[in-house]
C-alpha positions, -999 to +999 in steps of 0.1 A: +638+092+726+613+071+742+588+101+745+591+110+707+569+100+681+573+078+653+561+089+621+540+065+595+541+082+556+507+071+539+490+058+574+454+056+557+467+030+534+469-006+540+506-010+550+507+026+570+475+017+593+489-019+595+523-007+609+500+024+626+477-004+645+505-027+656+524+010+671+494+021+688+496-015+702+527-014+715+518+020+729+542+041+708+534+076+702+528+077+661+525+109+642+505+096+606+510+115+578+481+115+554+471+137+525+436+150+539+433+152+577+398+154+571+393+123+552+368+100+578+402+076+579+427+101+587+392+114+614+392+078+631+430+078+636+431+111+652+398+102+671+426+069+683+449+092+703+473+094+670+485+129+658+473+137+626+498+157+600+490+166+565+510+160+538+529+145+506+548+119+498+561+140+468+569+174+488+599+175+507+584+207+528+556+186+541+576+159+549+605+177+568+580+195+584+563+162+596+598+145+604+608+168+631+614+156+664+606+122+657+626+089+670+619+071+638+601+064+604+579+044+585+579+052+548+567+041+518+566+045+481+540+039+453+542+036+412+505+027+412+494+063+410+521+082+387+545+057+377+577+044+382+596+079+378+575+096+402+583+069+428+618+077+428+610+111+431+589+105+463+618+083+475+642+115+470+622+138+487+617+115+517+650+110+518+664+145+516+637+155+539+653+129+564+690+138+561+674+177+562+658+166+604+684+141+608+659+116+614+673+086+636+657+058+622+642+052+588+625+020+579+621+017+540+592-004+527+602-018+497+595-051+477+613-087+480+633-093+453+642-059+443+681-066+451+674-093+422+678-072+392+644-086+380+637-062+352+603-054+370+597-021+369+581-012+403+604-037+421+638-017+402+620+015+413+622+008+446+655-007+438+667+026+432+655+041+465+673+015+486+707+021+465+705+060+473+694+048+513+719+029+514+748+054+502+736+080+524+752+079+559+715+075+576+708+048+599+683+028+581+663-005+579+649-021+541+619-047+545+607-063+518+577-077+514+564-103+493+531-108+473+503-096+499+474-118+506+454-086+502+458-087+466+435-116+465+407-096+470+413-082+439+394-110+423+365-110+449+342-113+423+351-143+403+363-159+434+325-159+447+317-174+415+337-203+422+370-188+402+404-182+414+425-166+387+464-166+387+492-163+363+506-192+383+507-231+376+484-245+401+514-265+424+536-229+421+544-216+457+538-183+460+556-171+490+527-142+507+525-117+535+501-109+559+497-067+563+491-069+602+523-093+600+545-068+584+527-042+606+537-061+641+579-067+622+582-029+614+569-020+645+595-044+663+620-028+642+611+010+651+609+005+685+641-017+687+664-004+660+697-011+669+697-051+659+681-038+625+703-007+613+713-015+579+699-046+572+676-056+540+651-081+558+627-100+536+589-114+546+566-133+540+540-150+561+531-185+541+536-199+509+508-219+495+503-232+459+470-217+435+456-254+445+461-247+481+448-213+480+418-226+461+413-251+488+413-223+517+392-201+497+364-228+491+362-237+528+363-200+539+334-186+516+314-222+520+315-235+482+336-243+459+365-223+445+389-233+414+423-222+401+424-213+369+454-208+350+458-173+336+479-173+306+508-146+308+501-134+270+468-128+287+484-095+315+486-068+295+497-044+321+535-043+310+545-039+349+520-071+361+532-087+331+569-089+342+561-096+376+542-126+372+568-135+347+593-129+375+568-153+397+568-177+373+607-174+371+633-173+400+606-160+423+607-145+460+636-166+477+626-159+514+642-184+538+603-185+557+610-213+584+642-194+598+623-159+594+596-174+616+618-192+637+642-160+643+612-140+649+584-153+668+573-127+681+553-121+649+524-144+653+529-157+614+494-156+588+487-185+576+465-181+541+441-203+556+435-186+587+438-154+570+408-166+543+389-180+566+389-143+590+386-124+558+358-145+541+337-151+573+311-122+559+315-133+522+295-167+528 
């Protein structure tokens, strides 16, 4: 199996090139499936030695056809572009398409806290997905990520203005994950399965409050940055609205010192280093 690739679904995007980049470091063969082989990201991969495939995360042809001969997979699942409904059915097909090639390995991306019952709708979608990879009789690993430090730059805007906006009191911990962190772990997991095979592994990188964030921020972009408060009447998205509310509320519970400690192979983000690398160009 050594010789056989390992397919990424969604490799252009920012957790299939992370877990694409930390493969190609380890020197695994990685098939990336991406909708338009002729998009300049899907190009540059391809131009890296990786073998491009074309395809859907909602066609079960495309993906079958992509899963074949391979040692193990990445996947992923998104609400953000159809909704909640259409996730599950891009969790189906991957799924069936799976079983269909008998695939060896699946790693599921999903989100941490989904086993929570939170009542937010992207993390019961994916919710959903791990109860039906779970009853199947694949061999199968669930990450779950937390909050990614990527969604900071959301707010690049305001944040150069000296704003950093959150629905979170400012001394809230909110427990965050690198993308090339999760990258190197589901690499680790792919290329080492057998320790991993049906566990649900959480992760997160750091935990720092809005004040320490704030802090970072300021001494990466070389003036100062503030936390402000958003009010939660004030997220209108009904999704983001129950999420933060689920922040807010019981929150990610990942045990991060014996993570790091049982895995140090990752070499752990901190926010601050991760700021201060992101920001460099921003001052």
């Amino acid at each position: 199996m050594a010789d056989e690739p390992i397919l990424v679904l969604a490799a252009t995007g920012g957790q299939g090139r992370a877990v694409t980049n930390a493969l190609r470091g380890r020197r695994a063969r990685v098939r990336a499936l991406v909708r338009d082989p002729d998009r300049p990201a899907a190009r540059e991969l391809a131009d890296q030695g990786v073998e491009v495939v074309a395809g859907s995360l909602s066609d079960r042809g495309s993906l079958a056809a992509a899963m074949s001969g391979v040692s193990g997979v990445f996947a992923f699942t998104t609400p953000f572009e159809a909704g909640v409904e259409a996730e599950v059915g891009q969790g189906r097909a991957i799924l069936s398409a799976a079983a269909e090639e008998r695939v060896p390995h699946l790693v599921f991306s999903s989100v941490a806290g989904a086993d929570q019952e939170t009542g937010v709708p992207h993390f019961d979608s994916k919710a959903r997905i791990e109860a039906e990879l779970a009853s199947g009789g694949m061999p199968y690993t669930i990450l779950g990520p937390t909050y990614f430090f990527d969604n900071t730059l959301a707010g690049t805007e305001r944040i150069l203005a000296g704003v950093l906006e959150l629905p979170l009191p400012p001394d809230r911990p909110l427990q965050q994950l690198a993308r090339p962190d999760l990258g190197a772990f589901a690499a680790e997991v792919l290329l080492n399965p057998a320790p991993y095979v049906g566990q649900r592994i959480e992760l997160a990188s750091d935990a720092p409050t809005p004040t320490q964030m704030a802090d970072a921020l300021s001494a990466a972009v070389g003036r100062e940055v503030r936390h402000e408060q958003v009010p939660l009447t004030a997220v209108g998205d009904p999704d983001m609205h129950a999420m933060w509310t689920f922040l807010n509320g019981p929150g990610y519970r990942v045990d991060i010192p014996a993570l790091h400690a049982a895995h140090a192979e990752v070499r752990w983000t901190r926010f601050a280093d991760w700021a201060r690398h992101t920001w460099a160009t921003a001052r």
